[in-house]
Every structure is written in structure tokens, then in C-alpha cells.
N, C-alpha and C positions, 0 to 999 in steps of 0.2 A: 504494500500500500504506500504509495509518492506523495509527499506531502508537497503543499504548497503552502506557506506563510509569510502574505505578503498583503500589506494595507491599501486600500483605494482610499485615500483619505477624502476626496474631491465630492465622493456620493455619503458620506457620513457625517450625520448631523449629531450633536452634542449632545450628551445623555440629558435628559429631562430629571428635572428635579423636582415633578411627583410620583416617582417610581426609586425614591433611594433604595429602599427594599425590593427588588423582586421576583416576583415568584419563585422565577426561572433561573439559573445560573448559565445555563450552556443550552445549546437548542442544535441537534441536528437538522439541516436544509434538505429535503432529500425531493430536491428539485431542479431547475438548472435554471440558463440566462434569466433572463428581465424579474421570470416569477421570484428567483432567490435572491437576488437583488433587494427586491424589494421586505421580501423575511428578512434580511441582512440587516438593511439600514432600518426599518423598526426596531429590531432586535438592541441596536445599537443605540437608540433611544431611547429603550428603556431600562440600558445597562446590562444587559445579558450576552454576554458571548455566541459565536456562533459559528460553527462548522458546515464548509459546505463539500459536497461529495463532487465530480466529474470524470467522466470517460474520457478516455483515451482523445475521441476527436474535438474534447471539451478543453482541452488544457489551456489552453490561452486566451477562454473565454472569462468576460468581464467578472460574471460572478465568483470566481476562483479568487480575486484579488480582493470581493466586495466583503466579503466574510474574514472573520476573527482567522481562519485556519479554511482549508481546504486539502483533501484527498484525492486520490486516483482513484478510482473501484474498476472491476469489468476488467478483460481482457484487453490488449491490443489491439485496433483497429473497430471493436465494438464504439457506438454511437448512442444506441437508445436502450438497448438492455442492459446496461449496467444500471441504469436510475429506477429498473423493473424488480431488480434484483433484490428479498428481504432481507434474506440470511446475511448478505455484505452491505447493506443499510446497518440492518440494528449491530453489526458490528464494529462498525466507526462509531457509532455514535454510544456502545461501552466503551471502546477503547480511546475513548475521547472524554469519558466524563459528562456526558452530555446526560438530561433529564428532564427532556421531553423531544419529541421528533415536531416536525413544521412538513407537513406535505404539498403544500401550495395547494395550486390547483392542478387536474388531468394528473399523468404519472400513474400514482395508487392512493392518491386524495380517495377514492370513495371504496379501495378496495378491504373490504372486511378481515381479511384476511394478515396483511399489513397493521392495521387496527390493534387486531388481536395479540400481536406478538411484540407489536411496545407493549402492551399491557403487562404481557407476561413476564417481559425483561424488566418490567418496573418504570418504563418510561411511559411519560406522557404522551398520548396524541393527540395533537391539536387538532382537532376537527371531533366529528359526531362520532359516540361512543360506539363499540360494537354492533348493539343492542339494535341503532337505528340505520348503520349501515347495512346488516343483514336484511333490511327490507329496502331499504334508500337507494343503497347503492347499485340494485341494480333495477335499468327503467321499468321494464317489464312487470316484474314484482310491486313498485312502485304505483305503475298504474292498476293491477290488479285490489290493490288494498284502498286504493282511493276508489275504484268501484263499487267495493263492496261494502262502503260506508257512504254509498250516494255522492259520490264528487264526481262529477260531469268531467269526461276528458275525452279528448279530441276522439275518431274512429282510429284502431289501430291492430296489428297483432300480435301474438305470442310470439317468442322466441325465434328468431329461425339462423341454423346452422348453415345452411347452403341457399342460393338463389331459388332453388326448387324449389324449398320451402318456403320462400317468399312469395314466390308465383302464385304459388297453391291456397298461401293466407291468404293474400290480397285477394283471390278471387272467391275466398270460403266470405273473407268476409264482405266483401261486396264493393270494396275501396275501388271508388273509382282515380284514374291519372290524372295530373301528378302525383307523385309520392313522395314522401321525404324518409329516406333508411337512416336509423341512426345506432349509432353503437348502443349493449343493451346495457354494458356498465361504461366508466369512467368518465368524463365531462371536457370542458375546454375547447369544445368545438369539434374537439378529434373526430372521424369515425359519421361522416356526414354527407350523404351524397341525397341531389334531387334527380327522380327517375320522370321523365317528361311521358315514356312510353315503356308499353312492357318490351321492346323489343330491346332499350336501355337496360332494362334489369340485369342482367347477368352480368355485365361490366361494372355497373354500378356496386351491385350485390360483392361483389367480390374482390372491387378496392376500397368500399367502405370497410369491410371485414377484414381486411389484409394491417387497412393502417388502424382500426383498434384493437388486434391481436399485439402488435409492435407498439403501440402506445397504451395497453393496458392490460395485455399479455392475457387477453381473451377476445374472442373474434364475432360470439353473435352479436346477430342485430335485430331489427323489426322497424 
């Protein structure tokens, strides 16, 4: 693991003097540019230190310098699975002293799973506790539970694995074109395509599903 420590002083603003105390002491980023960034320079206003993680194709990106400390994680020449990766998150962030994790947004912000295993290792996660990303986090569920307590939401379908299975929802349930596919977990935009025509679907279906497998290291959609 490559350490980088090295200060942007230009993006950090002075600690605030209504947080002499707080909460936090150290905060793992487990995020990259603009988003960590911005973890970064709050953090630093409110006095809490702060570590940020980067891949390989990340090293000489801004937020590497924005943060208290900064790491390598992931292999060589990897780009976006290293910031997917739990097991070598919540490892920097013991072996850094850190107590609590920062997910941004997109990444594994809403992945339950992630959630879970700061918990386990004692660390905080910032964001919605387990409890509510087991239904939150992913849309499909999401909208199933607001149905079934009477919340009106748009027409839409269940889960689907393959474009087939989108083909097959969209016509079970009657949707007429256009459509909009979006990934069935993680957020930020990722995982988002509009299908004009079904003869669009199958391209569509399966670069939306490509780029939220790699942005949230799961691939359905609806």
C-alpha cells in the first residue's frame, strides 16, 4: 500500500471554531476526485483528519493531495475497482486509525453490504444505517415497499438480469416507449440509458448494465 502525504493547502479552509471537539478524529474517503474533495475540505473544517484511498490510474489526481494522507489500493493499471473493493477499504482505514468511513456518493454509498462491515470493524458509516439500506439501497425493492404502503410511483419493472428480461417486463407490463433503464442499486447518475425504441433495447440494456456492474459491482436494472 503507497502512501501519498502531501497538503493542497489552496482548497482548505480553517478549522471552525464551533467544532473544537469532534466527533470524529480521522475519517476514511472511500471515494475519488471532486466527491473526496469535497469530504476532504469539510472534514478539515471541522478538525478531523482525513484519508483518502486511489488507484493506480488515480495517483496524480487532485484529491490525493486534498486529504490529510492518501493511499494506493487495487492492482496496477486497475481504475475503478479498486474504490469497489471492501476488504482493502476497511483496511486502510484500520491501519490508519480512522473511525468512521465517508462514502460520498455512487461507489458503495448505498451498498449494504459495505454498510455492514464498518459496523463490524467498529467504524462508523456515514450514511443510512444497514437497516435502511437493505431496502433503500436497492430501487426495485424500494419501489416495491413504497407500493405496498400506497405511495404512487411512476409505471415500472422488477429486476431484470438480461435485455430479454426487459423486453419481456416492459411488454408484461404494458410500458409503452420511451423508457428510461436504470441501475437497480447505486446512485450518481451511473447506470442510465433512455431506450426511444425496442429495437434500442438490447444496446441500451447492456451498456447500462455493463457501466453499473463497474460502478457498483452489480449489473441489474429495470
Amino acid at each position: 500500500m503507497k502512501r501519498v502525504d502531501r497538503i493542497c493547502c489552496h482548497i482548505k479552509a480553517t478549522p471552525t471554531l464551533a467544532h473544537p471537539n469532534p466527533v470524529f478524529r480521522k475519517v476514511l474517503i472511500a471515494n475519488r476526485g471532486e466527491i473526496a474533495i469535497r469530504i476532504a475540505k469539510a472534514a478539515f473544517g471541522l478538525g478531523i483528519q482525513s484519508v483518502a484511498v486511489y488507484s493506480s490510474a488515480d495517483a496524480t489526481c487532485l484529491h490525493t493531495r486534498a486529504a490529510s494522507e492518501a493511499y494506493e489500493i487495487g492492482s496496477p493499471g486497475e481504475s475503478i475497482a479498486p474504490y469497489l473493493d471492501i476488504a482493502a477499504l476497511i483496511k486502510v482505514a484500520k491501519d490508519t486509525g480512522c473511525d468512521c468511513v465517508h462514502p460520498g456518493y455512487g461507489f458503495l454509498s448505498e451498498n449494504r453490504d459495505f454498510a455492514a462491515a464498518c459496523e463490524a470493524e467498529g467504524l462508523k458509516f456515514i450514511g443510512p444505517p444497514v437497516a435502511a439500506l437493505d431496502v433503500f439501497g436497492n430501487k426495485v425493492q424500494a419501489r416495491q415497499l413504497a407500493s405496498s404502503v400506497g405511495v404512487r410511483t411512476v409505471p415500472g419493472t422488477s429486476t431484470c438480469n438480461t435485455w430479454q428480461d426487459a423486453a419481456a417486463a416492459i411488454k408484461a407490463n404494458r410500458i409503452e416507449y420511451p423508457v428510461m433503464l436504470k441501475a437497480s442499486s447505486g446512485g450518481g447518475g451511473r447506470g442510465m440509458r433512455m431506450v426511444k425504441s425496442e429495437t434500442d433495447l438490447q444496446e441500451a440494456c447492456e451498456r447500462c448494465s455493463s457501466e453499473a456492474l463497474t460502478s457498483f459491482a452489480y449489473g441489474a436494472v429495470f
